[in-house]
N, C-alpha and C positions, 0 to 999 in steps of 0.2 A: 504494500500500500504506500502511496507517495505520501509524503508529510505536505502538512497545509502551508503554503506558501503567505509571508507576509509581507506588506511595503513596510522597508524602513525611510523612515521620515526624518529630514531634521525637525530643530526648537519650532522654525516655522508650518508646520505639519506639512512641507514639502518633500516628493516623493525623491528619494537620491539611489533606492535600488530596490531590490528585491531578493527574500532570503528565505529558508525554509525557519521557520516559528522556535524550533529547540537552538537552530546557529545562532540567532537572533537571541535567545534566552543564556546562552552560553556567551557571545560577545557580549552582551548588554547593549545592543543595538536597539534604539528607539522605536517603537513602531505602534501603531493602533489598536486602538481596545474600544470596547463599546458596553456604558453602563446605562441599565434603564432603573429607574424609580418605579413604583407604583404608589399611584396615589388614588384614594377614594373620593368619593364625592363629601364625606365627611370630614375630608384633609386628612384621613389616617397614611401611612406609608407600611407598607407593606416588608419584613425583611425573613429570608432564609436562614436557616441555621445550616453553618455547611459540616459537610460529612468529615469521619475522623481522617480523611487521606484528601481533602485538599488545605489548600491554600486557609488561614485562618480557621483551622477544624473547632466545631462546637461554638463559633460566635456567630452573631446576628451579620449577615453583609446584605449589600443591592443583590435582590431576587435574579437579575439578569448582567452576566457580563461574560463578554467574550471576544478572540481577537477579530479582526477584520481583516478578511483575506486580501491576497494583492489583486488591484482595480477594481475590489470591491465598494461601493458606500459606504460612508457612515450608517445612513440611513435604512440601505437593505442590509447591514449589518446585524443593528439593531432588532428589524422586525426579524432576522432568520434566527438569532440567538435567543427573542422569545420565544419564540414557537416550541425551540427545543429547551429551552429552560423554564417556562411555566406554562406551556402548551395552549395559546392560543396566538392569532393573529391581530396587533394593536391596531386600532382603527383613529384613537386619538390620544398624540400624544405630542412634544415639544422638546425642542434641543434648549437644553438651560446652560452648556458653559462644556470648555476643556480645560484640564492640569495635565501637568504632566508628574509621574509617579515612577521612580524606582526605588527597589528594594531587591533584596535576596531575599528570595524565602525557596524553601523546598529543595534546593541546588539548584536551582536556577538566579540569572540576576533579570529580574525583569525590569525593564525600563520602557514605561508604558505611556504613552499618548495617549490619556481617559478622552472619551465623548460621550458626555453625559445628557441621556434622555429623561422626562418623566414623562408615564403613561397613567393615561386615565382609566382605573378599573375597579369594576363594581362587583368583582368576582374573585371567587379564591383561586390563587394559581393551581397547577397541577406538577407536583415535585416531582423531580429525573433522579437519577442516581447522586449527583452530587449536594442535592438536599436533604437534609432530615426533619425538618420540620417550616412551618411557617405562622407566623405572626404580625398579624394590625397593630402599629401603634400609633398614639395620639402624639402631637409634637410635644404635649405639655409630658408625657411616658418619656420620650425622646430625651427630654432636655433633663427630667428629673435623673436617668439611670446615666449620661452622660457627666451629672453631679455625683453619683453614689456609686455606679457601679460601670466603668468606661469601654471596661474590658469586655462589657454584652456584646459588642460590636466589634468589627475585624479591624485591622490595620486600615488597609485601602478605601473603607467605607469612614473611617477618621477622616481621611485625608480627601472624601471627595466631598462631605459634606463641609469640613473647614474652608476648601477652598472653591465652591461649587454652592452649595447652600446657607451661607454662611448666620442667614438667620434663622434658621434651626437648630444647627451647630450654638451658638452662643448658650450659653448659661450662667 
């Protein structure tokens, strides 16, 4: 099976080549990612608790992320990565903001060009293998357990809300 092919990009999210996803993980070459939010019509957001074998196992992260292949959209990034990560197809939703994110985790060094969505849903997702559970909360839930308890939530979901939603983040 050939590995998924991703653009690396510089700071500008301009394309400068193309590389397979692990060479890319292994250099720490920049390249795209794609995060979606879920949000209710009651302003709750919706977060995954991820399983013990990925990336921030057992904390709260965004319900939906994943890379973006090369000459792929953002855009049809985003909806093909829901489909397979809470299994439907969004019908409305909005681009709120990019960071850029690196870190080691797992042996890998990812250095990640976030594009961050939120969608609008009125339904509960449906979990893949990499989720173990999922949970609504309120921002006022949000802000209190980012006060008491920080570590609910994953690394990259810190850092896409500090830098991406930032008044949510605040407390």
């Amino acid at each position: 099976m050939l590995e998924e092919q991703v653009d690396i990009v510089n700071v500008d999210n301009v394309v400068v080549s193309s590389t397979g996803k692990s060479v890319a993980h292994l250099a720490g070459d920049l390249h795209r990612i794609v995060i979606a939010e879920l949000k209710n019509s009651k302003g709750e957001y919706c977060f995954v608790k991820q399983a013990g074998d990925r990336q921030d196992p057992w904390q709260f992260v965004s319900p939906i992320g994943g890379h973006v292949s090369a000459g792929e959209s953002i855009e049809h990034a985003m909806i093909r990565e829901c489909e397979e990560e809470v299994g439907f197809t969004p019908t409305s939703y909005r681009f709120v903001g990019s960071t850029i994110y690196n870190r080691a985790v797992i042996g890998r060094n990812e250095n990640h060009f976030f594009h961050v969505f939120e969608i609008d849903c009125d339904h509960d997702p449906v979990l893949n293998h990499e989720s173990v559970e999922f949970r609504w909360f309120s921002v006022a839930e949000i802000k209190e357990l980012l006060r008491t308890s920080p570590a609910t939530f994953g690394a990259a979901w810190h850092h896409v809300y500090k830098n991406i939603l930032p008044d949510i983040y605040a407390h």
